[in-house]
py3Dmol code that shows the C-alpha trace and the ligand (Angstrom):
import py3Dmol

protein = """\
ATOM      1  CA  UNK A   1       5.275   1.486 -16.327  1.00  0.00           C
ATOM      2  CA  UNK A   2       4.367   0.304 -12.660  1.00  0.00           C
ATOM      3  CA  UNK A   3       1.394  -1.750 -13.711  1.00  0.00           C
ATOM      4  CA  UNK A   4       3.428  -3.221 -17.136  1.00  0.00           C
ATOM      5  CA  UNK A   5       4.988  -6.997 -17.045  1.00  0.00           C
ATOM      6  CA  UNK A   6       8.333  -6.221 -17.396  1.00  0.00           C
ATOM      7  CA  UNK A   7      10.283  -8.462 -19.760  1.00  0.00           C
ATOM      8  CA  UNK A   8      13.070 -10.873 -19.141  1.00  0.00           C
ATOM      9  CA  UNK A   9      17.015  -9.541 -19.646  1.00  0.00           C
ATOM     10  CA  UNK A  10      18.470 -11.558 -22.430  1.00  0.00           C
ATOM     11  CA  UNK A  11      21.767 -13.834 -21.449  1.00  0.00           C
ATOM     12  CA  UNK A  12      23.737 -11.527 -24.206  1.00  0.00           C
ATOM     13  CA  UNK A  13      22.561  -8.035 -22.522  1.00  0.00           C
ATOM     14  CA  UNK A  14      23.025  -8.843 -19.297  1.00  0.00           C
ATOM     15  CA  UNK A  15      26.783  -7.847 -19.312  1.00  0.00           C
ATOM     16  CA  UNK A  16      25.732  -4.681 -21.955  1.00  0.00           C
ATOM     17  CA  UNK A  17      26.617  -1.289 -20.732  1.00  0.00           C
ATOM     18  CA  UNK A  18      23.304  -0.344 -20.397  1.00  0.00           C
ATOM     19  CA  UNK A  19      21.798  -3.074 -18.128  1.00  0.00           C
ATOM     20  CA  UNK A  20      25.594  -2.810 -15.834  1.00  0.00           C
ATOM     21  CA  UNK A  21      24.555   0.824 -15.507  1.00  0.00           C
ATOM     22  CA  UNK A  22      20.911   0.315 -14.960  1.00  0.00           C
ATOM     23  CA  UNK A  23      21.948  -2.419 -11.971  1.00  0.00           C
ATOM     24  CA  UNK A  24      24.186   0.489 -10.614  1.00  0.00           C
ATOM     25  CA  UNK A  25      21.589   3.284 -10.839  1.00  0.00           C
ATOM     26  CA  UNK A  26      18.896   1.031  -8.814  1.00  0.00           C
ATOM     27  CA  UNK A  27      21.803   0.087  -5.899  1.00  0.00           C
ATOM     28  CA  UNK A  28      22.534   3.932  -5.974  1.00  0.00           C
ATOM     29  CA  UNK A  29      18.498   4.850  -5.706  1.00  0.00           C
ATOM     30  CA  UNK A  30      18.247   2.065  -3.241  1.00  0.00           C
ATOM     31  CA  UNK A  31      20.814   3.343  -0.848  1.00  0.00           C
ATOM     32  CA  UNK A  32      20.003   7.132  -1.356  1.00  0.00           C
ATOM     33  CA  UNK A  33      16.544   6.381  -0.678  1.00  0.00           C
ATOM     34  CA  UNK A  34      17.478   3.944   2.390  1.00  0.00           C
ATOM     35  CA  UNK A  35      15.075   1.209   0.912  1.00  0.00           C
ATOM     36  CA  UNK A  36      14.309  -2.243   1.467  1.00  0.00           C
ATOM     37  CA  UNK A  37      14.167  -3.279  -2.073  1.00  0.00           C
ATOM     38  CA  UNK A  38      13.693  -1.669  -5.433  1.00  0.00           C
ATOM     39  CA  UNK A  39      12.729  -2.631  -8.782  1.00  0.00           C
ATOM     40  CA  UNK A  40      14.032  -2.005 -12.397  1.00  0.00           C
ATOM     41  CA  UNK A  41      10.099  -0.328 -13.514  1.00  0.00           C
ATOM     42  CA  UNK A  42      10.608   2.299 -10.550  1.00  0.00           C
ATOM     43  CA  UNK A  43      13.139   3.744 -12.217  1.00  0.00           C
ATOM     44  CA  UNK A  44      11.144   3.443 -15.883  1.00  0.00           C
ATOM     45  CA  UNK A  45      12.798   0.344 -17.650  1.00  0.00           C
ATOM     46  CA  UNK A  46      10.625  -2.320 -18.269  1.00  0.00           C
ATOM     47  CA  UNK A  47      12.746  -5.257 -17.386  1.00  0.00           C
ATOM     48  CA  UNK A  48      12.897  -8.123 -14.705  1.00  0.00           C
ATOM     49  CA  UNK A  49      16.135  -6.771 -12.633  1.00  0.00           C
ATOM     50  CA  UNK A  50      15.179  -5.694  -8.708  1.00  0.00           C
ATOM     51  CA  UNK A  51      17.296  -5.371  -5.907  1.00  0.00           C
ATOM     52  CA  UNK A  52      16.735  -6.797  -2.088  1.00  0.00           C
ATOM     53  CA  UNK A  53      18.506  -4.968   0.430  1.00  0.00           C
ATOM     54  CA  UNK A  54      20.313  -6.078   3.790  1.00  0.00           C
ATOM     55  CA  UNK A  55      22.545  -7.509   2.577  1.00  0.00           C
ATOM     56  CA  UNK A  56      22.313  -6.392  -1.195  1.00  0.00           C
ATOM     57  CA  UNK A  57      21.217  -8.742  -3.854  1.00  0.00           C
ATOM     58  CA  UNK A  58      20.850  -8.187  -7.535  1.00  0.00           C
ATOM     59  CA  UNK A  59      18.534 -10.607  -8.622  1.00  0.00           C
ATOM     60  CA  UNK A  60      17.862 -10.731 -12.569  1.00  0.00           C
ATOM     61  CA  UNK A  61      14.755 -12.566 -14.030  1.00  0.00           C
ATOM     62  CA  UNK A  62      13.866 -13.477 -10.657  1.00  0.00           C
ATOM     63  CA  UNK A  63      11.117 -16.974 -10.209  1.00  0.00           C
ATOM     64  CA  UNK A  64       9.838 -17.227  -6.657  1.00  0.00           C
ATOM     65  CA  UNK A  65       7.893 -20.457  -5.721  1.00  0.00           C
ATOM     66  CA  UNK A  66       6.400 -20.049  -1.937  1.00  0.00           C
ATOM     67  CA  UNK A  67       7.302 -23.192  -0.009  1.00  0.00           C
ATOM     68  CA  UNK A  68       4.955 -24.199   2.852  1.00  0.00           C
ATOM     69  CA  UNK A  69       1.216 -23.250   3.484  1.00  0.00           C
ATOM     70  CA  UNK A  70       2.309 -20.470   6.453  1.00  0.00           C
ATOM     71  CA  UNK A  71       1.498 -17.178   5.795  1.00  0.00           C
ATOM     72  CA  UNK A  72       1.480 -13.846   7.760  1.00  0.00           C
ATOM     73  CA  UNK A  73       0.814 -10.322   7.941  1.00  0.00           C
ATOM     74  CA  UNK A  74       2.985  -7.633   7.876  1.00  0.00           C
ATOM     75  CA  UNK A  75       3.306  -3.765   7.004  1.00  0.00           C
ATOM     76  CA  UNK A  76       4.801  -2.681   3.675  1.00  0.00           C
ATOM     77  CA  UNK A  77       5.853   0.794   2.047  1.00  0.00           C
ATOM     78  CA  UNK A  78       6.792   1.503  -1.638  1.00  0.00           C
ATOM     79  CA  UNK A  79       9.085   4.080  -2.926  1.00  0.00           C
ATOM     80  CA  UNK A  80       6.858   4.447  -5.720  1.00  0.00           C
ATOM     81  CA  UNK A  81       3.587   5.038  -3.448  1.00  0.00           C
ATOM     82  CA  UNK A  82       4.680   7.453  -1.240  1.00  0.00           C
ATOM     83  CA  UNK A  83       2.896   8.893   2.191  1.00  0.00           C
ATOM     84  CA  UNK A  84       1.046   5.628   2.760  1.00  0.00           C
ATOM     85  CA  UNK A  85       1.828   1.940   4.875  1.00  0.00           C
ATOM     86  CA  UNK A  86      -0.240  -1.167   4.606  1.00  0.00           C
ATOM     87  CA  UNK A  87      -0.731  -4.268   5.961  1.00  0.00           C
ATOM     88  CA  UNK A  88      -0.093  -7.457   3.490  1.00  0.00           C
ATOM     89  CA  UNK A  89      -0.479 -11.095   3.667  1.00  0.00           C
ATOM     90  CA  UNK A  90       2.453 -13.068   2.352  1.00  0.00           C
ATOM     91  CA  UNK A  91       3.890 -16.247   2.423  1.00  0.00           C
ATOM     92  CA  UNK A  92       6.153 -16.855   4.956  1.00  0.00           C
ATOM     93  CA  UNK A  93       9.212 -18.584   2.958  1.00  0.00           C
ATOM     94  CA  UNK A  94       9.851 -18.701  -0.317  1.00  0.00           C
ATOM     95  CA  UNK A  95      12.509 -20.356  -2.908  1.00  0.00           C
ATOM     96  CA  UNK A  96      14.549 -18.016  -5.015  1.00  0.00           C
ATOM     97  CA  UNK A  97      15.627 -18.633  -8.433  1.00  0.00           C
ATOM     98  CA  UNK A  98      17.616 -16.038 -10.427  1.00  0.00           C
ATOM     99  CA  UNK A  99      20.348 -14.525 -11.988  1.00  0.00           C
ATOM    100  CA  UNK A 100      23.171 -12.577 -10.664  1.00  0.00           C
ATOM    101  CA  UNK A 101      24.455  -9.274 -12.208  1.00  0.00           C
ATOM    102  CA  UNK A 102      27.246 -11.585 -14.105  1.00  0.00           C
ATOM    103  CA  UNK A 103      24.666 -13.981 -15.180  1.00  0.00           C
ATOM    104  CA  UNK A 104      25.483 -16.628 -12.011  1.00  0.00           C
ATOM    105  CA  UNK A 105      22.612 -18.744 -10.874  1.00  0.00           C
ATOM    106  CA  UNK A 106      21.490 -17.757  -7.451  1.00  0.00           C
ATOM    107  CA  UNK A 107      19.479 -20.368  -5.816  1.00  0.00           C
ATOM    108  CA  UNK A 108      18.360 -19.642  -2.260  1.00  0.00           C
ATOM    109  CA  UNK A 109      15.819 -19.883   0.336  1.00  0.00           C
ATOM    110  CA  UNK A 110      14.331 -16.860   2.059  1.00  0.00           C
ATOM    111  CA  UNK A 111      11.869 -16.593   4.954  1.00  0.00           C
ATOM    112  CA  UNK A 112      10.005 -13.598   7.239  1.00  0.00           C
ATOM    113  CA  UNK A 113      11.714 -10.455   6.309  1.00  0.00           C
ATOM    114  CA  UNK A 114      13.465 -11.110   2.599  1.00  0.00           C
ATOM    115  CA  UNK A 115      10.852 -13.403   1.547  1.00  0.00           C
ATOM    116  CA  UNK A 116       8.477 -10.324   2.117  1.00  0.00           C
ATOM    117  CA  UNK A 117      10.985  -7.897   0.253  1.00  0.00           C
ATOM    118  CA  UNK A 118      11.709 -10.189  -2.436  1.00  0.00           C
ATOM    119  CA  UNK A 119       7.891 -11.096  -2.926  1.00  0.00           C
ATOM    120  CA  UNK A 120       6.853  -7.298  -2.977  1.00  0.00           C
ATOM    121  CA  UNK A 121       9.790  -6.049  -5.456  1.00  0.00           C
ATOM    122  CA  UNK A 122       8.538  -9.287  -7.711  1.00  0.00           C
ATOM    123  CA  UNK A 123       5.311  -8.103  -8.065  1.00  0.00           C
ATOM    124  CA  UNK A 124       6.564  -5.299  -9.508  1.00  0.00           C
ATOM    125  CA  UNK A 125       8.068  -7.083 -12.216  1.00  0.00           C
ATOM    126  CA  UNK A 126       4.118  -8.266 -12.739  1.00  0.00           C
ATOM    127  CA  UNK A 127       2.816  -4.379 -12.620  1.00  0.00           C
ATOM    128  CA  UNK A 128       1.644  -5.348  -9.336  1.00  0.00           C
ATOM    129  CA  UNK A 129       1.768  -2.845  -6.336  1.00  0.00           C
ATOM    130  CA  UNK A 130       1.426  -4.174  -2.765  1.00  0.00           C
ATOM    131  CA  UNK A 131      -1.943  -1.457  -2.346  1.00  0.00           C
ATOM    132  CA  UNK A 132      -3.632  -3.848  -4.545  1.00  0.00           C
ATOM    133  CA  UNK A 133      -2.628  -6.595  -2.360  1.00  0.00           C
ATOM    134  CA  UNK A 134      -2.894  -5.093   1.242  1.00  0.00           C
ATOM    135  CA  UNK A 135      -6.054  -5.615   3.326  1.00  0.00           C
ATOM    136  CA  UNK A 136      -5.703  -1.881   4.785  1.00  0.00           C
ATOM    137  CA  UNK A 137      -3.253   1.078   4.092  1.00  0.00           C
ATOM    138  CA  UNK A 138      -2.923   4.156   6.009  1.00  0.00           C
ATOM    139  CA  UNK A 139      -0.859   7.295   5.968  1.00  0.00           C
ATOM    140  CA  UNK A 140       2.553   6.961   7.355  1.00  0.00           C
ATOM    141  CA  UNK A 141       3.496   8.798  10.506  1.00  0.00           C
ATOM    142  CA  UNK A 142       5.166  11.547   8.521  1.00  0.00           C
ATOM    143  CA  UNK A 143       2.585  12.049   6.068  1.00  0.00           C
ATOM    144  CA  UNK A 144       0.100  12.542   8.356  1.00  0.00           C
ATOM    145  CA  UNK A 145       2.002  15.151  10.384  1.00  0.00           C
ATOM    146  CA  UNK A 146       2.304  16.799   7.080  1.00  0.00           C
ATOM    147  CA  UNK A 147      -0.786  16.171   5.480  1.00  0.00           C
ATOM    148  CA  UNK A 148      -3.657  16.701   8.092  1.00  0.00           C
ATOM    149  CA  UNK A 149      -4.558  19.872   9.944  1.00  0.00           C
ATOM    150  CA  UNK A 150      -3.246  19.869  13.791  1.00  0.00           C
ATOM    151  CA  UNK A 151      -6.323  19.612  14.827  1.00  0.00           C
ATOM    152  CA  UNK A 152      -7.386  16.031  13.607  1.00  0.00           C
ATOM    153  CA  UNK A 153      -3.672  14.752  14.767  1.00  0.00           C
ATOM    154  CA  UNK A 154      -4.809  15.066  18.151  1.00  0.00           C
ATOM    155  CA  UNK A 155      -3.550  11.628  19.761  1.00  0.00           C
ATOM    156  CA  UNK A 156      -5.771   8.893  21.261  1.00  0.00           C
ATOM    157  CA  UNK A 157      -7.342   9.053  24.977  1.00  0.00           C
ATOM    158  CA  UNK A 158      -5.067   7.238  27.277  1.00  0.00           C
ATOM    159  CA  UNK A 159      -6.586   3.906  27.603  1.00  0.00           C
ATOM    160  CA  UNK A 160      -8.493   4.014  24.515  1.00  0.00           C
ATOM    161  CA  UNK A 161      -8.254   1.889  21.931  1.00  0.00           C
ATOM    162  CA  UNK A 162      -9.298   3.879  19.149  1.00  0.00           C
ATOM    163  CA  UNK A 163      -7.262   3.809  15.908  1.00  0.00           C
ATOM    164  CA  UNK A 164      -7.510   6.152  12.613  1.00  0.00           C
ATOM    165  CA  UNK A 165      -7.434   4.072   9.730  1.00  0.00           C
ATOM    166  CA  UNK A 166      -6.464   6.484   6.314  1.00  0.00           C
ATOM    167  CA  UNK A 167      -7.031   5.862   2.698  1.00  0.00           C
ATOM    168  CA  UNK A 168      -6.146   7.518   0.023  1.00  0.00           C
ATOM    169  CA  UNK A 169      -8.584   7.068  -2.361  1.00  0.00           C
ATOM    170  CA  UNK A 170      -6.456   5.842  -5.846  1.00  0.00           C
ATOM    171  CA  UNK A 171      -9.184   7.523  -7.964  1.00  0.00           C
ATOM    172  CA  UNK A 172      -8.894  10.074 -10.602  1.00  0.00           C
ATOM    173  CA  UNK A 173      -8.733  13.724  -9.671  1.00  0.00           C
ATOM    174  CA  UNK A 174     -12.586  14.887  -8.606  1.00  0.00           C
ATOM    175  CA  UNK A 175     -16.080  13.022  -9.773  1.00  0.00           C
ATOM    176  CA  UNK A 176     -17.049   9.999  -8.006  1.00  0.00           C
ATOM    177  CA  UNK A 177     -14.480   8.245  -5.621  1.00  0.00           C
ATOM    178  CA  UNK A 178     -14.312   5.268  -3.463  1.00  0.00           C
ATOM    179  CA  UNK A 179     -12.751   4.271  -0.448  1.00  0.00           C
ATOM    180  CA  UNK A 180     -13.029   0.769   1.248  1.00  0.00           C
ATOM    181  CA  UNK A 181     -11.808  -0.045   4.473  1.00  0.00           C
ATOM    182  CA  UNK A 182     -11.205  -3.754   5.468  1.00  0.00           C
ATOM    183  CA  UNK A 183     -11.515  -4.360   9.508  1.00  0.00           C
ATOM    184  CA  UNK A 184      -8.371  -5.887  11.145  1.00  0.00           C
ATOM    185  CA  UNK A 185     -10.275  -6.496  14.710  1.00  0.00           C
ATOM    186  CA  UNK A 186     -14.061  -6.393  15.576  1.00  0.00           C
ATOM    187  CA  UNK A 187     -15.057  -3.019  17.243  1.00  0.00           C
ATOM    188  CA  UNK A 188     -17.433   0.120  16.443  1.00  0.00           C
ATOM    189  CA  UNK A 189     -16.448   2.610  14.081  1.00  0.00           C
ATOM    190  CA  UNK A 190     -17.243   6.086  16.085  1.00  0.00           C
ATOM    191  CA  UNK A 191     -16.690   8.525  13.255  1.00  0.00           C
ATOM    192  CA  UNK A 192     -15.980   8.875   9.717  1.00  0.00           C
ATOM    193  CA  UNK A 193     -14.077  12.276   8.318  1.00  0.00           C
ATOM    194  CA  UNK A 194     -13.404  12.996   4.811  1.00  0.00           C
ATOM    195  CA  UNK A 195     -10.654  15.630   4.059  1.00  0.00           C
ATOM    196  CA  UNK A 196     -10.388  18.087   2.499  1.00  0.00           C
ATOM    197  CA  UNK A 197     -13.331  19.817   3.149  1.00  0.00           C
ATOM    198  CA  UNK A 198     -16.129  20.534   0.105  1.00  0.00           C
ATOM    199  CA  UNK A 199     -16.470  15.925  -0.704  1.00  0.00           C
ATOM    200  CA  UNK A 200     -19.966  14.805  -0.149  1.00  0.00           C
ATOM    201  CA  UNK A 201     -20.507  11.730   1.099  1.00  0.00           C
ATOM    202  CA  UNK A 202     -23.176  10.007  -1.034  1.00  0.00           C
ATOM    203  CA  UNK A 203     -23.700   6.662   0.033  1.00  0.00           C
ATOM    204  CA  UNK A 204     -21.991   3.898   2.118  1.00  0.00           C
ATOM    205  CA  UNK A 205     -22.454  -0.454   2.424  1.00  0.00           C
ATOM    206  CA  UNK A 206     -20.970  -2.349   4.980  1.00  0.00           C
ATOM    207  CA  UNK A 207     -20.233  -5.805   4.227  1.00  0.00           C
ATOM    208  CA  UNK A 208     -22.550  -4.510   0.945  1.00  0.00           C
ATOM    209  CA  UNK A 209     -25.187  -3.407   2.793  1.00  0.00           C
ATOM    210  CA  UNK A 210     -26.274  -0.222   2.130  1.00  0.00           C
ATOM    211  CA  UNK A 211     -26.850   1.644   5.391  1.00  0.00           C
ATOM    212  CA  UNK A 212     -27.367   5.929   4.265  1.00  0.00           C
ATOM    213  CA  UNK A 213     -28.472   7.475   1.425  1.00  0.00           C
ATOM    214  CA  UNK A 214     -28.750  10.857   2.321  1.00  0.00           C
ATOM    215  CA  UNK A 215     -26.466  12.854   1.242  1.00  0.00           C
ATOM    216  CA  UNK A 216     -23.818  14.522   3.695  1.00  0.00           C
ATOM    217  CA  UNK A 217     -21.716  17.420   3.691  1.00  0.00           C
ATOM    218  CA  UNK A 218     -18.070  16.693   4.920  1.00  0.00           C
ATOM    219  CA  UNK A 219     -15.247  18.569   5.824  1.00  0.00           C
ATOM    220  CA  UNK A 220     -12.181  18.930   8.464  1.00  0.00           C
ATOM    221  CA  UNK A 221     -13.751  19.054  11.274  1.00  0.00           C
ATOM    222  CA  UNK A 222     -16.926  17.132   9.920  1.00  0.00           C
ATOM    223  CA  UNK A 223     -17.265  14.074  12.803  1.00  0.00           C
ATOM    224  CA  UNK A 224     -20.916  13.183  11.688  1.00  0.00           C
ATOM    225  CA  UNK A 225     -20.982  11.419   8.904  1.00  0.00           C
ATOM    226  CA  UNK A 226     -23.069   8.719  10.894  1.00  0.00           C
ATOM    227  CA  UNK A 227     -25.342  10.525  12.406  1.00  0.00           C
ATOM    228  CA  UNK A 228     -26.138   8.927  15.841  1.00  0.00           C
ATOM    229  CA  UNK A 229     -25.320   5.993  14.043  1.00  0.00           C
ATOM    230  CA  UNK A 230     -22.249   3.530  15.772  1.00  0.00           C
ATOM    231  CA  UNK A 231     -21.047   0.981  13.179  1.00  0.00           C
ATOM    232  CA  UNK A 232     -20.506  -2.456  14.819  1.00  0.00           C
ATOM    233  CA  UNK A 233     -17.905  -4.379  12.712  1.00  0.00           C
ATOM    234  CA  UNK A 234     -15.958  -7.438  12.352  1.00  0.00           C
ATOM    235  CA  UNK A 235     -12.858  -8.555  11.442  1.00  0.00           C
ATOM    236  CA  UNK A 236     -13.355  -8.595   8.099  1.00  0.00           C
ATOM    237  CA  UNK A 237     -15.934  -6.852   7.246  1.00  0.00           C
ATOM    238  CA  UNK A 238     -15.837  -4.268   4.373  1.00  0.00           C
ATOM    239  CA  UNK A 239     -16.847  -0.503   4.831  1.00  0.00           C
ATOM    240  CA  UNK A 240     -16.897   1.048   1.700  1.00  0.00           C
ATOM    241  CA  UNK A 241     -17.842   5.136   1.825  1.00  0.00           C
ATOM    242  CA  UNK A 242     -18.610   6.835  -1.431  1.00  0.00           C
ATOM    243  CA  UNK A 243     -17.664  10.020  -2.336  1.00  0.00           C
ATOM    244  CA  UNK A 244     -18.296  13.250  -4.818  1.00  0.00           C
ATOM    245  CA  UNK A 245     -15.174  15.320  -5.161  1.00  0.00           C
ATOM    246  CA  UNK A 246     -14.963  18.820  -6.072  1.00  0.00           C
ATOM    247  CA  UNK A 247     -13.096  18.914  -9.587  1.00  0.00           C
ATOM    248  CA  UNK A 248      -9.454  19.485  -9.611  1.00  0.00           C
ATOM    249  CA  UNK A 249      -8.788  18.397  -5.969  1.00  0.00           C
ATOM    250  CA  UNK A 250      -5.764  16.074  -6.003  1.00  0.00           C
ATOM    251  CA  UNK A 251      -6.960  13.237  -3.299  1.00  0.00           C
ATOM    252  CA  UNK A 252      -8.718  12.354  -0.654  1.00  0.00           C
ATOM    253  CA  UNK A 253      -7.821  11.547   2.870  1.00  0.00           C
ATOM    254  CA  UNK A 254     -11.207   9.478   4.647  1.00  0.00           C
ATOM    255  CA  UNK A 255     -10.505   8.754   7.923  1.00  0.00           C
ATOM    256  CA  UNK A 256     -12.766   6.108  10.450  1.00  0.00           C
ATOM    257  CA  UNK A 257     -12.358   6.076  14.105  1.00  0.00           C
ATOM    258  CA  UNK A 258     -12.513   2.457  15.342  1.00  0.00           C
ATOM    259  CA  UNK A 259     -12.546   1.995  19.112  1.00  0.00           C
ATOM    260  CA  UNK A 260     -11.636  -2.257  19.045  1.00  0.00           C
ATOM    261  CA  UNK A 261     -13.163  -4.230  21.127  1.00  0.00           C
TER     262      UNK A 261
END
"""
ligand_1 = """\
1
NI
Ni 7.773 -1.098 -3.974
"""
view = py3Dmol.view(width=600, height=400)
view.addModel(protein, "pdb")
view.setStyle({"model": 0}, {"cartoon": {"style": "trace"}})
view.addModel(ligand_1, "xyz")
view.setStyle({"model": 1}, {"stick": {}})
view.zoomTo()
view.show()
């Protein structure tokens, strides 16, 4: 349903029961959820009805045309993909053309904050999640407190710069997997981590250079996945890690510490 094209509402359903009802069931999730935004596939109807919060808007068969050439980076979240936060590039301001949930025109102009919302809850309508969009994602604060061992929470060094970047990798369960990181800042990557334990690294490229073949056992507490090896990168540049999954395991976490320059 998430990656469908939803279809328009029809003038003569939008008052129906049914599409009234839908409208209040997404306002209800929205609220009980404390979202930003939702859309009409998230809750399984195929249909261009989504919702942008603060204040609330219905907005039925929603067109969005981007005016200007400024654009900007921001983090996003989904509902529908939980435990993870990524960064997206948007345009800044964008028109809004719709319907209202009684089939008034709405005609506006959002920038920064609702022009994000509206833009991400549109793509749904298109089957399009922001992780396909987003340059990097990683685990949200209180995923990671959930998801990864105490050990490899351990905070930063004061007066280091080193970040964790996390990706889970959208693969089926076990077999091959991918994950790709795309650098925000130039630095060195210190260490690479794959959890949970029993993946094998296979092979890795940066920028599509392959740079190890041999094969390497991972795990928690592995930190030497690049040998003696430190990664320089730049902004920009793509590190993409292979992996062989045990079968049955649900996901993979791969972590890379990047002290930036
Ligand atoms: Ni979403």
């Amino acid at each position: 349903m998430l990656s469908q094209i939803a279809r328009e509402v029809l003038p003569e359903e939008l008052r129906s029961p049914h599409i009234q009802a839908l409208i209040d069931d997404l306002v209800s999730t929205l609220r009980a959820k404390d979202g930003l935004g939702i859309a009409a596939p998230q809750v399984s109807e195929s249909l261009r009805i989504c919702i942008v919060g603060k204040p609330l808007t219905v907005l039925v068969n929603p067109v969005l045309t981007p005016i200007g050439d400024e654009t900007d980076e921001s983090y996003e979240a989904c509902l529908s993909v939980p435990e993870l936060v990524g960064v997206v590039r948007r345009p800044q301001t964008v028109r809004v053309q719709a319907l209202d949930r009684y089939g008034k025109s709405i005609d506006m102009v959002w920038t920064k904050f609702r022009a994000i919302v509206v833009q991400h809850e549109v793509d749904h309508l298109n089957g399009i999640l922001y992780t396909e969009r987003a340059t990097s994602t990683s685990l949200s604060d209180e995923a990671r407190a959930e998801l990864l061992p105490a050990a490899e929470q351990q905070a930063a060094p004061a007066g280091s710069k080193r970040q964790t970047l996390v990706i889970e990798s959208p693969g089926p369960v076990g077999g091959r997997q991918y994950v790709v990181w795309t650098f925000q800042g130039t630095g060195r990557v210190t260490g690479l981590r794959i959890q949970p334990g029993g993946a094998r690294v296979t092979a890795a490229w940066l920028s599509g250079v392959r740079f190890k073949a041999k094969n390497y056992p991972a795990g928690a507490a592995e930190r030497h996945l690049l040998g003696d090896r430190v990664l320089h990168v730049a902004r920009g540049e793509m590190l993409r890690v292979e992996l062989e999954m045990p079968r049955g395991k649900r996901r993979i976490v791969a972590e890379a510490d990047v002290d930036f320059a």
